[in-house]
C-alpha positions in Angstrom: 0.0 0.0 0.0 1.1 3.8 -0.6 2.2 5.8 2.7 2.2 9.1 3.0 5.0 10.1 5.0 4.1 12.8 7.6 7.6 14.5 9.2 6.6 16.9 11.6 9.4 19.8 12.2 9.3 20.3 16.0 9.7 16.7 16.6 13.0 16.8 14.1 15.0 17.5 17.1 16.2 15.6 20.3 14.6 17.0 23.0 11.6 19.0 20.7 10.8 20.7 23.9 12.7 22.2 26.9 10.7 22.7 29.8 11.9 25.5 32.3 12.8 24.2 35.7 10.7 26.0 39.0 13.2 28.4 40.1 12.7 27.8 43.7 13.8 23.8 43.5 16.8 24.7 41.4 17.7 27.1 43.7 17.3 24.5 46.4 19.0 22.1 44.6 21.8 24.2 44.0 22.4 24.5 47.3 22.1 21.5 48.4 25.3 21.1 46.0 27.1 23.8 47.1 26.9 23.1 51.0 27.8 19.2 50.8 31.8 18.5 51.3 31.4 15.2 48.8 29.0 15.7 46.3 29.3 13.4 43.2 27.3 13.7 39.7 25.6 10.9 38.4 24.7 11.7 34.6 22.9 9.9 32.9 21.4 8.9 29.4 19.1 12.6 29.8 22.0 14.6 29.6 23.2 12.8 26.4 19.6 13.1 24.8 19.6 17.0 25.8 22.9 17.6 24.3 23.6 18.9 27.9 27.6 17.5 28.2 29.4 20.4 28.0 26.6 22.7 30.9 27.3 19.6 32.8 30.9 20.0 33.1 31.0 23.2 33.0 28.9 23.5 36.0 31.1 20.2 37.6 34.5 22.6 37.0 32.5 25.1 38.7 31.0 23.6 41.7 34.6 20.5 42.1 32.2 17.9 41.8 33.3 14.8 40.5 31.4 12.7 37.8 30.2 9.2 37.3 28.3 8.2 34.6 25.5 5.8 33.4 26.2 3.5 30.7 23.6 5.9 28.5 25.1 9.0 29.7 29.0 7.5 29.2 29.4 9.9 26.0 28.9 13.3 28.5 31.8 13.4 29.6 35.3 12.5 28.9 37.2 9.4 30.1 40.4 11.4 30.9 38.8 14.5 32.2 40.1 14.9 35.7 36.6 15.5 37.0 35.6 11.9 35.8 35.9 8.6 38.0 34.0 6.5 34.9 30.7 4.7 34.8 28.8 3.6 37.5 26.9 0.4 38.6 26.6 -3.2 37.7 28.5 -2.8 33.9 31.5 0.0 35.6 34.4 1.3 37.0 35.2 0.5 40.3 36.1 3.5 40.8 33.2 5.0 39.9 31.4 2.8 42.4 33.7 3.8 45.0 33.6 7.2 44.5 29.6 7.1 44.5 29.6 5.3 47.9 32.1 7.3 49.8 29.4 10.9 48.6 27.5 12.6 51.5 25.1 13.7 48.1 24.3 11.9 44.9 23.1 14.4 42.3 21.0 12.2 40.0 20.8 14.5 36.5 18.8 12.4 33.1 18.9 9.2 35.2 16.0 6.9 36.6 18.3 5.8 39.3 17.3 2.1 38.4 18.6 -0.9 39.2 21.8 -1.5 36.1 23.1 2.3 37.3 23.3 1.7 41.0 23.5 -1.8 41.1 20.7 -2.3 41.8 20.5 0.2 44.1 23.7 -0.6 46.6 25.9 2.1 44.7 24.6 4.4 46.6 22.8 2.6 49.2 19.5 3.8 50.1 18.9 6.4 52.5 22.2 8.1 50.9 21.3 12.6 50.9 20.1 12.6 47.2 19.1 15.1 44.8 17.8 14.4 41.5 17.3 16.6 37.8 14.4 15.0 35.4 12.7 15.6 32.4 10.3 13.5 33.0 8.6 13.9 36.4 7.5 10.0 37.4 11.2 9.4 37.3 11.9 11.5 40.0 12.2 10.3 43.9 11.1 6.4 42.3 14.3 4.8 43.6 15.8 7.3 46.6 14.2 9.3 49.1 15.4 13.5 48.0 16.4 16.6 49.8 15.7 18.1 46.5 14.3 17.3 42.7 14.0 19.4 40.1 12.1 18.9 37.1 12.8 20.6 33.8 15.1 19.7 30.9 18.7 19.0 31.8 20.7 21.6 29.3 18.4 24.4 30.7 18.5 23.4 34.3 22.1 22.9 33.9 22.7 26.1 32.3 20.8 27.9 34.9 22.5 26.7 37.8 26.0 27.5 35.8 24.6 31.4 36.1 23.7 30.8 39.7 26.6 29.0 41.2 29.2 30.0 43.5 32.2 29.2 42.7 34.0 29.9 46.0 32.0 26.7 47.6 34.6 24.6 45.5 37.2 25.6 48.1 36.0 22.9 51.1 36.2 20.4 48.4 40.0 20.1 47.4 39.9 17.5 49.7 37.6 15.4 48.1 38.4 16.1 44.6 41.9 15.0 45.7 40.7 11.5 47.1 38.3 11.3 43.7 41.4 11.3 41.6 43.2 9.2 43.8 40.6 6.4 43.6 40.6 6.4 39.5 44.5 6.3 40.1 44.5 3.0 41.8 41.9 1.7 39.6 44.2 2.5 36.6 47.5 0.8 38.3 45.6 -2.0 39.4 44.5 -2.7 35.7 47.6 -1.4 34.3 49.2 -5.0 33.7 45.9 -6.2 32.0 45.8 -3.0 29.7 49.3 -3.2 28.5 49.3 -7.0 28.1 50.9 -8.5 25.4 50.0 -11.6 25.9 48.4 -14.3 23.6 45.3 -14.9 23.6 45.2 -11.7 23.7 43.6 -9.5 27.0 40.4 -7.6 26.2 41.6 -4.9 28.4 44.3 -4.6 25.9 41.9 -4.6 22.9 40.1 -1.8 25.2 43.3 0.5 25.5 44.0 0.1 21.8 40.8 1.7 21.1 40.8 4.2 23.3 44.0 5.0 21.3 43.0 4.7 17.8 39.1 4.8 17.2 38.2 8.1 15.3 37.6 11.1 16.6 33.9 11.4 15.2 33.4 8.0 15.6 29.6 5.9 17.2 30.8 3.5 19.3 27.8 0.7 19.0 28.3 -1.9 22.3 26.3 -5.1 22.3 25.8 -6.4 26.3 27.0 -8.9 28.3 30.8 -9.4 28.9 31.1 -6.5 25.8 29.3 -4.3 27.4 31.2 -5.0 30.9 34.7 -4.7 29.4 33.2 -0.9 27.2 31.9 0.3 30.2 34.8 -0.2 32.5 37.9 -0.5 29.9 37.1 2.6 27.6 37.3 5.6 27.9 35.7 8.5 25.2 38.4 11.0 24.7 36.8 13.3 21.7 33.5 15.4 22.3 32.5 14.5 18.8 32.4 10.5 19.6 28.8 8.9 20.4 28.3 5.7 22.9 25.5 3.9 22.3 24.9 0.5 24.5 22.8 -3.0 24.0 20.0 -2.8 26.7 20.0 -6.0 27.7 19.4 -7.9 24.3 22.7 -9.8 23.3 23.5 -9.9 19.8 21.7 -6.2 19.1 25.5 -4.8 18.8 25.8 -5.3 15.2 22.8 -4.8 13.5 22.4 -1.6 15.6 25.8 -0.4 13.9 24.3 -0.8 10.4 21.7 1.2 11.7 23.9 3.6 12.8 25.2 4.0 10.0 22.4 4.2 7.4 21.5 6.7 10.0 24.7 8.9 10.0 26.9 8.0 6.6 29.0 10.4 6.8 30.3 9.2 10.2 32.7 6.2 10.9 30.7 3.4 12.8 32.5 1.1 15.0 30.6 -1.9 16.9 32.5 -4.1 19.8 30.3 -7.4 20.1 31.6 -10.8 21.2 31.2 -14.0 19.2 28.3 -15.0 21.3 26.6 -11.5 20.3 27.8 -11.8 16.8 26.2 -15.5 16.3 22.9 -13.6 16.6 22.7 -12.0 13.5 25.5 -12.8 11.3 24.4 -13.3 8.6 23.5 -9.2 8.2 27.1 -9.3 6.8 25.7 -9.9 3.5 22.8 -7.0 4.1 25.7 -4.9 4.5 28.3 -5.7 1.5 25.1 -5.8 -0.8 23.7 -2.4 0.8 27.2 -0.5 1.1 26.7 -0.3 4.6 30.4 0.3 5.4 31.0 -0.1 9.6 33.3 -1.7 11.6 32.9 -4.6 13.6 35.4 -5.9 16.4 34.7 -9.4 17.4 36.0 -9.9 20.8 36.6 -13.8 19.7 37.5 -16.3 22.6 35.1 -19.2 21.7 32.8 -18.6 24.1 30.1 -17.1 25.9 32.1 -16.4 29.2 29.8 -14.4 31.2 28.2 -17.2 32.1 31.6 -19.0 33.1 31.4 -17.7 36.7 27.2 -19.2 37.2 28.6 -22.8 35.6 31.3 -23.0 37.9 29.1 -21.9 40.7 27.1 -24.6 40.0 29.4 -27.3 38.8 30.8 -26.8 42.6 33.8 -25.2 40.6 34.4 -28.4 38.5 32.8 -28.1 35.4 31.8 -31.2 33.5 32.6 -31.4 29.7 29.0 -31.0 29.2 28.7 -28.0 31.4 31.2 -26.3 29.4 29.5 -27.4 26.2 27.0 -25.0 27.4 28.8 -21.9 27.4 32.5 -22.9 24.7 32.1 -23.2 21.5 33.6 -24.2 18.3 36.8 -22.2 17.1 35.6 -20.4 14.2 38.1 -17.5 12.1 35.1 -14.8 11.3 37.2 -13.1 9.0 37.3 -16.1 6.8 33.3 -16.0 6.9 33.5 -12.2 6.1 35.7 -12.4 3.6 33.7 -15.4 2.0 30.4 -13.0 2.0 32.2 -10.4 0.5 33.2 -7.7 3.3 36.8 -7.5 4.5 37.7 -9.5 7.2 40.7 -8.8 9.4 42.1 -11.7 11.7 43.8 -10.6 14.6 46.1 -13.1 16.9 48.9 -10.6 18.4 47.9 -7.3 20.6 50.9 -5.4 18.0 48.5 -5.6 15.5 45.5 -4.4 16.9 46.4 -0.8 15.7 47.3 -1.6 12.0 43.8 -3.8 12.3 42.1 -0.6 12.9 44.1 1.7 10.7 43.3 -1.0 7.6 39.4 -1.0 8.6 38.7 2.3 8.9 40.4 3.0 5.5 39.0 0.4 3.3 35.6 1.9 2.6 33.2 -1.4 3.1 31.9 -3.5 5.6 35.1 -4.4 7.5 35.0 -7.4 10.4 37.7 -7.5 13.1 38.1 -11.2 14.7 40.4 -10.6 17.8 41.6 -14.1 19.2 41.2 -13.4 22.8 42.0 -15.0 25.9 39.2 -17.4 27.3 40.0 -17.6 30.6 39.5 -13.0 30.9 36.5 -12.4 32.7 35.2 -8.8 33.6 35.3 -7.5 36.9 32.3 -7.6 38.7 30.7 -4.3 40.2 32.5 -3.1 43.5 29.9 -2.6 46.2 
């Protein structure tokens, strides 16, 4: 049947409206900010969607307030940016985590405060002082009890407490700021071993520093879930304000066709998806939708013939002794995805050392069509689990 295509203008935009927030509970709010000695930021996927990043830190530089991050709200800040102790939660930084729990106030901003971001609601615990900044009203106070909420669109509410803040209630903080930095300190010599590695199989925290390194600056980082979306979240770090994050929700194997979305969506941008070869299984066979559509992204298979996140449950209960059909269950076959790429007629890059990780990268982002990135990784890497 014929459809006629109705575009309206004002819904052309992400947010197409900005509600003002009640000047009496910003003003509230803001002080609540400004009187606390360890306030911390919790930003989330709203301040992404309101294209609020750079009010955020501005007002963060302002105030000295460190900032965590959602998984949906990773993008608003950057990984390096001495204000920043990573993403928060079940799928983080454990430094993030720390940070949050050691706050006297949690400033919730374009989050829900739900169960993935606080882990499942231990990071901060209930009954932590809480504020929290919401578009969307039933959101606010579902999940913590508040000293103050404010609800209004993030990039103006942000903006109006920039205008409003006092700048001289940064100087009780230095003392905090300096034990913020020093937590993301330890967390990066702790993992420093595993992100240098260069061992074979080779380390996914290594595949994660690589990228940090060498991804584009105007690149959309598409991340499926599961173990990818553990070793993202916690491992990379953004590091241009013109690179996107988007993450799987929960659905494994949505990585890679999301990424051809992503691109049909934004052609003119490089696309770059990190999946595993259990999310990849899902829907592999979109390689050929995307040599015979021209749908040129980039796809990083974090290969280690298996579906490890559920390595730590089978041992669990296997009583730590897992029988050879037990591991059935979660190993699989050793399969070269390049080979399969290459056979459909993309360009598949096999990767077995972590030296060539970079010249992987280089090749794939230069070639112009659908490019696939099988990484040989080490099985027995798991993810850190969230620090409570």
């Amino acid at each position: 049947a014929d459809v006629e295509v109705l575009c309206e203008k004002m819904f052309a935009q992400v947010p197409p409206f900005r509600p003002q927030p009640a000047e009496q509970q910003l003003r509230a709010a803001l002080l609540e900010l400004e009187k606390a000695e360890r306030p911390v930021i919790v930003a989330g996927g709203g301040v992404r969607a309101s294209g609020a990043g750079t009010e955020l830190v501005a007002l963060a530089e302002r105030l000295k307030i460190p900032v965590a991050t959602s998984l949906n709200g990773k993008e608003v800040i950057s990984g390096v940016h001495p204000l920043s102790v990573g993403v928060v939660g079940t799928y983080s930084r454990e430094s993030a985590n720390r940070v949050v729990n050691e706050a006297d106030l949690v400033c919730f901003i374009g989050t829900a405060a739900g169960g993935m971001t606080t882990h499942f609601w231990q990071v901060p615990p209930i009954g932590v002082a809480a504020i929290q900044i919401d578009l969307v009203p039933e959101i606010i106070g579902r999940n913590y009890p508040l000293k103050a909420a404010v609800q209004g669109d993030a990039k103006t509410t942000l903006a109006r407490m920039l205008e409003l803040a006092n700048s001289d209630s940064a100087n009780h903080r230095a003392a905090w700021i300096k034990r913020a930095g020093g937590l993301v300190g330890e967390w990066r010599s702790k993992f420093r071993e595993q992100l240098e590695s260069d061992r074979v199989p080779i380390r996914p925290e290594r595949i994660c520093r690589e990228l940090n390194e060498h991804l584009p600056d105007d690149a959309i980082v598409v991340v499926d879930t599961g173990h990818s979306g553990m070793w993202m979240g916690g491992m990379y770090d953004l590091r241009a304000p013109n690179q996107s994050y988007m993450r799987s929700a929960g659905h494994l194997g949505w990585g890679f066709p999301a990424a051809l979305g992503a691109k049909c969506g934004a052609p003119e941008r490089p696309v770059f998806c990190f999946t595993g070869d259990a999310g990849f299984w899902y829907h592999m066979a979109e390689v050929e939708t995307a040599v015979r559509s021209g749908i040129n992204s980039v796809t990083l298979i974090n290969n280690n013939s298996a579906g490890s996140q559920s390595k730590r449950g089978f041992d669990q209960l296997y009583g730590g002794e897992q029988t050879e059909g037990g591991l059935s269950l979660w190993q699989y076959s050793d399969v070269n995805f390049a080979s399969i790429a290459e056979n459909m007629g993309a360009v598949g890059i096999r990767v077995e050392k972590p030296s060539e990780l970079a010249g992987a990268l280089q090749k794939a982002f230069a070639a112009g069509r659908p490019v696939i990135v099988d990484v040989v990784s080490d099985i027995e890497a798991l993810a850190p689990l969230a620090v409570t």
